[in-house]
N, C-alpha and C positions, 0 to 999 in steps of 0.2 A: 403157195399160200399168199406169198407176197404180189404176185401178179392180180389172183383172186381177187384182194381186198385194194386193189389198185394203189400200192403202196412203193416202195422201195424195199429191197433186202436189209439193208442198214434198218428202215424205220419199222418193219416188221419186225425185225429181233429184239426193238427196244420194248415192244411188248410183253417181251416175255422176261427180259431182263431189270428193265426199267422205264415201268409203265407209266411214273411219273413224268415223268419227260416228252408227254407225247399229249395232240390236244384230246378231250375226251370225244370228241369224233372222230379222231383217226383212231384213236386204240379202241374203239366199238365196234370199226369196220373191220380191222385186224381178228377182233377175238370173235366175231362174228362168222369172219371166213374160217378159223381155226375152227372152231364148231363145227360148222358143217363140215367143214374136212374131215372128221372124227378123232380132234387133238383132244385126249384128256387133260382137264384141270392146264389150261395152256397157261397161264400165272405162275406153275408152281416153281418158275425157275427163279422167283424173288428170293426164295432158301438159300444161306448163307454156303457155299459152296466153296470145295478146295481144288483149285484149277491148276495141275503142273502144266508150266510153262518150258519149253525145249528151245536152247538157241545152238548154233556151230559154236559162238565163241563170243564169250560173255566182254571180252575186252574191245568186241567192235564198236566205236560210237556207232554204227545202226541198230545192234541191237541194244544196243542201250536206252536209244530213243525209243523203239517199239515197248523196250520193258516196261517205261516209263506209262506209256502210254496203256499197257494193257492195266499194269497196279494203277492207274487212274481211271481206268473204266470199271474194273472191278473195285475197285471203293466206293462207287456209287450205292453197291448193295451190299457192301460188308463181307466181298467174298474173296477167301485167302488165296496166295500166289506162291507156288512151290517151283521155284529158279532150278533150271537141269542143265550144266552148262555141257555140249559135249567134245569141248577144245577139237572141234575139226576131228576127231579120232570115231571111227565108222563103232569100231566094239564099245565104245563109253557112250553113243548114243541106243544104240543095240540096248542095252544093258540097262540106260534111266529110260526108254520110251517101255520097258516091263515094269523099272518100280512106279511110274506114272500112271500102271493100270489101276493102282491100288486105290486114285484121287475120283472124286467126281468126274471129272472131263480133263482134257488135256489140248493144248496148242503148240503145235509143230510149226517151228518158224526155221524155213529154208531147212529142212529136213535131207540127208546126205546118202539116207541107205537106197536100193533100189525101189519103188513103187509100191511092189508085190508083196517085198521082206516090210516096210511100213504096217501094209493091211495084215498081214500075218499079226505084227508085234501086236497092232493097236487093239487087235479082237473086238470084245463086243462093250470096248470104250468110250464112249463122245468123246471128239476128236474133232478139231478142223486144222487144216495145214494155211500157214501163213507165207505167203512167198513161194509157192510151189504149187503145181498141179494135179493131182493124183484120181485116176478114175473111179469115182465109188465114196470119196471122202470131201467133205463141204472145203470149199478152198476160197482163198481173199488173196486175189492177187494185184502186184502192182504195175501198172501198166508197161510193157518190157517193148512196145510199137510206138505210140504217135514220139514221145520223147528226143527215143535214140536217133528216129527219123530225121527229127527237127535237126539234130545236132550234126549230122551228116550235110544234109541242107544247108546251114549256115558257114560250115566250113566247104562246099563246095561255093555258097558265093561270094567267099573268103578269097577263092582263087586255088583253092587243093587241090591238088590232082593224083594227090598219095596219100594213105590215110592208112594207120598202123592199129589193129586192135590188141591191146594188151588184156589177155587172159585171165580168170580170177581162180581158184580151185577148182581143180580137176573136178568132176561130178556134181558140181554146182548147176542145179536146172536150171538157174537166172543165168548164171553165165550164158550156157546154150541158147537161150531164149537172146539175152541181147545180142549177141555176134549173127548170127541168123536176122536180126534184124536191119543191123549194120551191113554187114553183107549185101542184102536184097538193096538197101537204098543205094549201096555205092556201086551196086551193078544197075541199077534206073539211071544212075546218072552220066554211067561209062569212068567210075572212077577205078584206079586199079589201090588194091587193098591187101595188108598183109596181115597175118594172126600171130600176133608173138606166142612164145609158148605158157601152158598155164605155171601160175604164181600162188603164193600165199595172195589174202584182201586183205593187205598191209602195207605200209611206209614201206617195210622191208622190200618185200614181195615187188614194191614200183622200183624200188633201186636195183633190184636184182634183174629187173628187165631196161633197164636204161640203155646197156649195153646196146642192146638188141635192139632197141627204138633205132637207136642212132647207127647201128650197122645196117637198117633194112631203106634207108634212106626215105623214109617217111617224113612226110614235111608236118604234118599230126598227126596226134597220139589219140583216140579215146581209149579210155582206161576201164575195167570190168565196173570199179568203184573210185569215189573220193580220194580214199588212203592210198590207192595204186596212182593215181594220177600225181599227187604229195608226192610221193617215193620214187616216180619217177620224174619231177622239176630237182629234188634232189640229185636225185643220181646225171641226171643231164649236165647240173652246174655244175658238177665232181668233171664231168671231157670236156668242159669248158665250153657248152651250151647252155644259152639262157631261154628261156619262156618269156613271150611269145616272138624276140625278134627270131631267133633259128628253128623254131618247133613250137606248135599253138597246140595246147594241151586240154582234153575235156573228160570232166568223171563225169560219175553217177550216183546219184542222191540227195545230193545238195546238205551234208553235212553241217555244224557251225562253223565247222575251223573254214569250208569252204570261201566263204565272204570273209574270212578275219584274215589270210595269208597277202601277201604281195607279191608279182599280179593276184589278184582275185580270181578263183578259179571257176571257168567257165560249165558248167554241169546240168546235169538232168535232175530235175524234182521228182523226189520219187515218193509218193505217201504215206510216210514209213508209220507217222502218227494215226492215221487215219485210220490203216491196214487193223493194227494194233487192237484200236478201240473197236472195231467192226468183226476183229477174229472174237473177243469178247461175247458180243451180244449175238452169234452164233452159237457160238459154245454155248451159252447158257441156255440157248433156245433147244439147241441138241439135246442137253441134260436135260430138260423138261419133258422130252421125248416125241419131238416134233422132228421127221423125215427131212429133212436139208441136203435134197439133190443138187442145188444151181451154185454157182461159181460166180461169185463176185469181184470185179474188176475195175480197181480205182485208177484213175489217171495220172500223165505226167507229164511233166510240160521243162522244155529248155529253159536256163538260167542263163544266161550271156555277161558274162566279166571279162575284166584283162586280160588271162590266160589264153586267149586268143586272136589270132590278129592276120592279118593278108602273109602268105610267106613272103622267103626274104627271095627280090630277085636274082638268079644266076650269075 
């Protein structure tokens, strides 16, 4: 539909979401293609609506941000936000993605079960998954390529010639997606690369692999996320390694705490706000009963701070 009416995914959904926000010729051409497409009543997703919202783990500052971002897209229309936390634990998501059947629609953000067990739980729910891919269900993903590329890039003209991936939760699709991507660059460039094993995405989770950084003799680190890449400049200055004269360290996200630490830590922007506000005005478009086959794919772009820097020479 959104092709149809020459629009964007994002500015098609705000039709059905929030049709104020959009000029009265772009939301004519929208509801015009809706029409002939044979969407009934495509407005009707203005109804005040109850949207459970699913995250791993409500204490990440990522999903926090996203939270943030979805209750402020849904407050545009007055529509309530039911929080599902599923602390990383596979049977407590299992378990709120069934009492979420009960809500208008629902947003799966970084979702943990397998693909299939997903489309099983979510039935004949509106649904879109945030941060993950799944065949058959509308997805807003964040760009997991040009980023990690760049970041690989910049420490190869850094002078790298080793470069250590630290792991994020085991069954994490982002994970898989960025190592895979890291991978690919640092075999274009003939870097040789090593995979720490997978961690918690936490402070913790980065100190518990420090060890490992520093036994695999990697001269940089990137980390799954922010909080692993934190945990592990911790854990480094615990063997008496500092960031970036012995080890140039980079996450992913770009967190607040990222730019407020010393060094400043070097990372990938990832759209977590955007994601957010876009998983939104899908949903609501779903809920109105409009078919949402395509996958939308926000960008993401390198940060460069102090946290990294040329290695140190032999």
């Amino acid at each position: 539909m959104a092709k149809r009416a020459g629009v964007s995914i994002a500015t098609a959904s705000r039709a059905f979401g929030e049709p104020d926000r959009l000029a009265p010729s772009t939301l004519s051409r929208v509801l015009e293609a809706a029409t002939d497409m044979g969407y009934a009543n495509p407005q009707a997703g203005t109804a005040t609506r109850t949207i459970g919202v699913m995250v791993p783990d409500v204490a990440n500052p990522v999903y926090g941000m996203l939270l943030k971002a979805i209750q402020g897209q849904a407050w545009h229309g007055r529509h309530r936000i039911v929080l599902f936390d599923a602390d990383e634990d596979l049977r407590r998501e299992r378990e709120q993605i069934e009492q979420a059947r009960k809500l208008d629609g629902m947003l799966l953000c970084s979702p943990r079960l397998p693909d299939d067990e997903v489309i099983a739980l979510i039935g004949g729910t509106p649904a879109v998954v945030v941060n993950r891919q799944i065949d058959g269900v509308p997805c807003v993903l964040m760009d997991a390529e040009h980023g990690p590329s760049q970041a690989i890039e910049h420490l190869v003209a850094l002078g790298h010639q080793h470069i250590a991936y630290a792991s994020g939760p085991r069954g994490s699709w982002a994970d898989a997606r960025r190592f895979d991507t890291i991978a690919a660059a640092c075999e274009r460039h003939g870097i040789r690369l090593t995979r720490l094993s997978h961690h918690a995405a936490s402070i913790q989770g980065g100190r518990a692999a420090a060890a490992l950084a520093a036994a695999s003799g990697a001269t940089a680190v990137v980390a799954y996320n922010d909080l692993v890449a934190l945990g592990l400049e911790a854990g480094m200055l615990e063997l008496g390694r500092t960031c970036p004269d012995d080890i140039s360290l980079v996450g992913i996200d770009d967190i607040d705490l990222a730019g407020a630490v010393t060094p400043g830590l070097t990372t990938v922007q990832m759209p977590i706000e955007r994601s957010g506000a876009l998983g939104v005005d899908l949903l609501l478009q779903a809920i109105s009963g409009v078919v949402i086959g395509e996958v939308a794919t926000l960008g993401s772009q390198l940060i460069v701070r102090a946290s990294t820097a040329a290695p140190r020479a032999s």
